[in-house]
N, C-alpha and C positions, 0 to 999 in steps of 0.2 A: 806674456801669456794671457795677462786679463784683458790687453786691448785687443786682442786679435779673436778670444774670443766672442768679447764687447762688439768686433767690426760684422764678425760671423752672422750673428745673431741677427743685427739691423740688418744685413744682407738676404737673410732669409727669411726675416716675419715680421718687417715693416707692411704696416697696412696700406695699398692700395690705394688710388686718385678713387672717390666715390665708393667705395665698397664697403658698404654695412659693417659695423661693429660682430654682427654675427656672423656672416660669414667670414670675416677674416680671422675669427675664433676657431673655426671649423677650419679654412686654411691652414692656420699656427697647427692645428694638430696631425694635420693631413702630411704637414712635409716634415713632424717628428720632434714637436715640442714638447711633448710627452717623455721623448726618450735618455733620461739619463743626460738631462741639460740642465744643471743645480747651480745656482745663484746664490753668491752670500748680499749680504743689503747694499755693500759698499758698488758691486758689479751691476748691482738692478739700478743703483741712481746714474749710469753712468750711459745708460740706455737711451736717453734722451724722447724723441718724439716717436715710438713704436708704432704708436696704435694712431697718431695721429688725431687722438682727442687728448685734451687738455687736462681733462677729468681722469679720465681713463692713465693717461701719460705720468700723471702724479700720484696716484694710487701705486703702480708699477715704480716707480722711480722712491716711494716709502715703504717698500717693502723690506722686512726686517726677516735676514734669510739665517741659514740654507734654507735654500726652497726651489723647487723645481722649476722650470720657466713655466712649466703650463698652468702649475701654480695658483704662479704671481698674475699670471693672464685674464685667470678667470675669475680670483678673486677678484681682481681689479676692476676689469667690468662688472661684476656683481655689486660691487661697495661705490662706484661711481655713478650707478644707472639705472634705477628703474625699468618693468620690463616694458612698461609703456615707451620708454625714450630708447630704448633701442631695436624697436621692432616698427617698421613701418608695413602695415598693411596692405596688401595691394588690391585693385581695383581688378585688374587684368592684368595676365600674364601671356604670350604670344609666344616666344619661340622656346623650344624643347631646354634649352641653356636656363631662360630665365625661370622654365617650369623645375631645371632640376636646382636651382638655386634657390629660389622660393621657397621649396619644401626642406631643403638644408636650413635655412633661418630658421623656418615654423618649429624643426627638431632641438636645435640650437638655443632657441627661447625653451621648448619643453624642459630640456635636460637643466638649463640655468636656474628657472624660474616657477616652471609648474611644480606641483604636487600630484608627479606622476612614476612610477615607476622606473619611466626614462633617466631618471636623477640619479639613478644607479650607472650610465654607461659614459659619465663624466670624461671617462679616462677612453672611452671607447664610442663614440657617437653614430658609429658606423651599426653599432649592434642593435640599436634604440628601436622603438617602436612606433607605428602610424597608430596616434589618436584617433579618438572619433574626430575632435575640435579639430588637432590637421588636416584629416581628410576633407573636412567639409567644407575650411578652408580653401585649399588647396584649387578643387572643384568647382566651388562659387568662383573665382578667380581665373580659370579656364576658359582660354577660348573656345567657342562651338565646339568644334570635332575633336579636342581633346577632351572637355566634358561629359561627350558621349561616349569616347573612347572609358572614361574613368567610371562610368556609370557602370557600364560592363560590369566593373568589379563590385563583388561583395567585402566590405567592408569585415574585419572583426578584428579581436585585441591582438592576435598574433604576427597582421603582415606587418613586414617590416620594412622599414624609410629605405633602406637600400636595394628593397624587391622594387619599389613602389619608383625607383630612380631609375632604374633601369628599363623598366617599360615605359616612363614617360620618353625616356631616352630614343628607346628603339622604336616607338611609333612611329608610323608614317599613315597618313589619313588617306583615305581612300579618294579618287576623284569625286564620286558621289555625297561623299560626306562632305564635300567641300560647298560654301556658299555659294550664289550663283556667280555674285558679284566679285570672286575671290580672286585674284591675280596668280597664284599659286601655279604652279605648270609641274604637276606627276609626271616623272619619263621613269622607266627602266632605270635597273641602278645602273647598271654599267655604262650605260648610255647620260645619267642623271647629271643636271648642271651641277655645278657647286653649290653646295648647302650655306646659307645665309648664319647658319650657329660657326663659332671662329674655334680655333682649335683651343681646348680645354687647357689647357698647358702655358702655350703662349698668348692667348687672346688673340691673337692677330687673323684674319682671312683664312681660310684653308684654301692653299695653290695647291698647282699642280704636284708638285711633289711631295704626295700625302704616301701615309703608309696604314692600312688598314688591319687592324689583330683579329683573331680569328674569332674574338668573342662582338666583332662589327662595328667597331669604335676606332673611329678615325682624327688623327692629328696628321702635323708634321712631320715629315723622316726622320729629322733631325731634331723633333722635340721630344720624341717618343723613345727614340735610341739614348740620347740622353738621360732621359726617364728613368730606363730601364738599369740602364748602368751603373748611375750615382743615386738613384732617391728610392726605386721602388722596383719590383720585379711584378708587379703588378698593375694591372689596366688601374690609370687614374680616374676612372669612371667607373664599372661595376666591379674592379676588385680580382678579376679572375687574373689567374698568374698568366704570365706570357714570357715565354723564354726565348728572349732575340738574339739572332748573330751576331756576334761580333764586329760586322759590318754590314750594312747593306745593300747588296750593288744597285747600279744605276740600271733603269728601267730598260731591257735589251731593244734594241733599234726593230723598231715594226712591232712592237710588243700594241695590243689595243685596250689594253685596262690600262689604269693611271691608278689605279691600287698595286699595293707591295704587301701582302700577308705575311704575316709574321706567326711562327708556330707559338703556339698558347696551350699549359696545361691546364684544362677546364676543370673546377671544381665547384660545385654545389653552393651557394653562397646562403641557402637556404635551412 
């Protein structure tokens, strides 16, 4: 029983080729490290390379339990890392992916490391709040048309990183708003190429056989059925429930969309 759940485990929150210490913190919790996963010390040294830092990896690996996996996680980043070494700054940011990524880390450090409020949603990072210091980050780091898109907004202590993800999400820049020089090419959705952001889920390209929920957030058929099934009844991106079929047929012959809708109980996430 302890190896299989020891096998579980690395299965599901092994850290990623390149992927920031904070976001795969925010990862770990997203697919449910939080929930009723208790660790005694002999089970945490048996973890091996998790996080895929050294530091990180031995802090979790001396951890002296019970204690919940999310825990030992974040203690661990915290006693191995400064918030300077685990925050990389960015210069610019370009596609909606890396904007809603960016602002996960910016949260991620908050919650860790500031002396903010946000230090309260440990267990909940979804609930946290947009700083001044995030926003203005955030913004500084923004391509042209997302920039101005964000300017739109007025800032204050109440919106929230998950309001604030989902509009970067859903924007689409206007032709006009676009450089002269920009290669970009706005068509009609229905008619629109494939988006250059990969699917949330799996990383990989979004092909043809994408499935769209009704809150506009598109993956895989088959990542998102999955999804739904075994991890989450809810959009992996802003959260809103979606209640999928049981199966979902194959797109009928002559059909002219390359989306598949899937009905979604919308809820307020505000």
């Amino acid at each position: 029983a302890c190896q299989c759940l020891v096998q579980e485990i690395r299965q599901r929150f092994t850290r990623l080729p390149d992927q920031s210490l904070l976001l795969w913190l925010y990862e770990c919790w997203f697919a449910g490290a939080n929930e009723d996963i208790v660790l005694t010390g002999f089970e945490a040294g048996l973890l091996g390379s998790l996080s895929q830092d050294v530091d990180v990896d031995r802090k979790i690996g001396g951890c002296l339990g019970p204690l919940s996996l999310w825990t030992m996680l974040v203690t661990s980043v915290r006693e191995a890392h400064t918030a300077d070494e685990v925050m990389v700054y960015r210069d610019r940011w370009n596609t909606r992916l890396e904007g809603v990524q960016y602002l996960t880390e910016l949260t991620m450090l908050d919650i860790l490391y500031g002396n903010t409020r946000n230090a309260e949603y440990i267990n909940n990072p979804d609930e946290a709040y947009c700083t001044w210091h995030m926003w203005e980050e955030l913004k500084q780091s923004a391509p042209p048309f997302y920039a101005k898109a964000l300017s739109s907004i007025t800032w204050h202590r109440h919106l929230k990183v998950l309001r604030l993800k989902a509009y970067i999400w859903d924007y689409r820049p206007k032709p006009s708003s676009l450089p002269r020089d920009s290669v970009v090419e706005i068509q009609p959705k229905e008619y629109a190429a494939p988006s250059d952001d990969p699917c949330t889920i799996c990383h990989e390209e979004l092909s043809r056989n994408t499935c769209e929920l009704e809150c506009g957030h598109e993956f895989h058929r088959e990542c998102i059925r999955t999804w739904l099934q075994e991890h989450s009844s809810t959009c992996p991106i802003c959260r809103d429930y979606a209640v999928f079929p049981a199966d979902i047929p194959k797109r009928p012959a002559g059909s002219s969309s390359k989306h598949y809708k899937a009905t979604a109980w919308k809820r307020s996430m505000f």
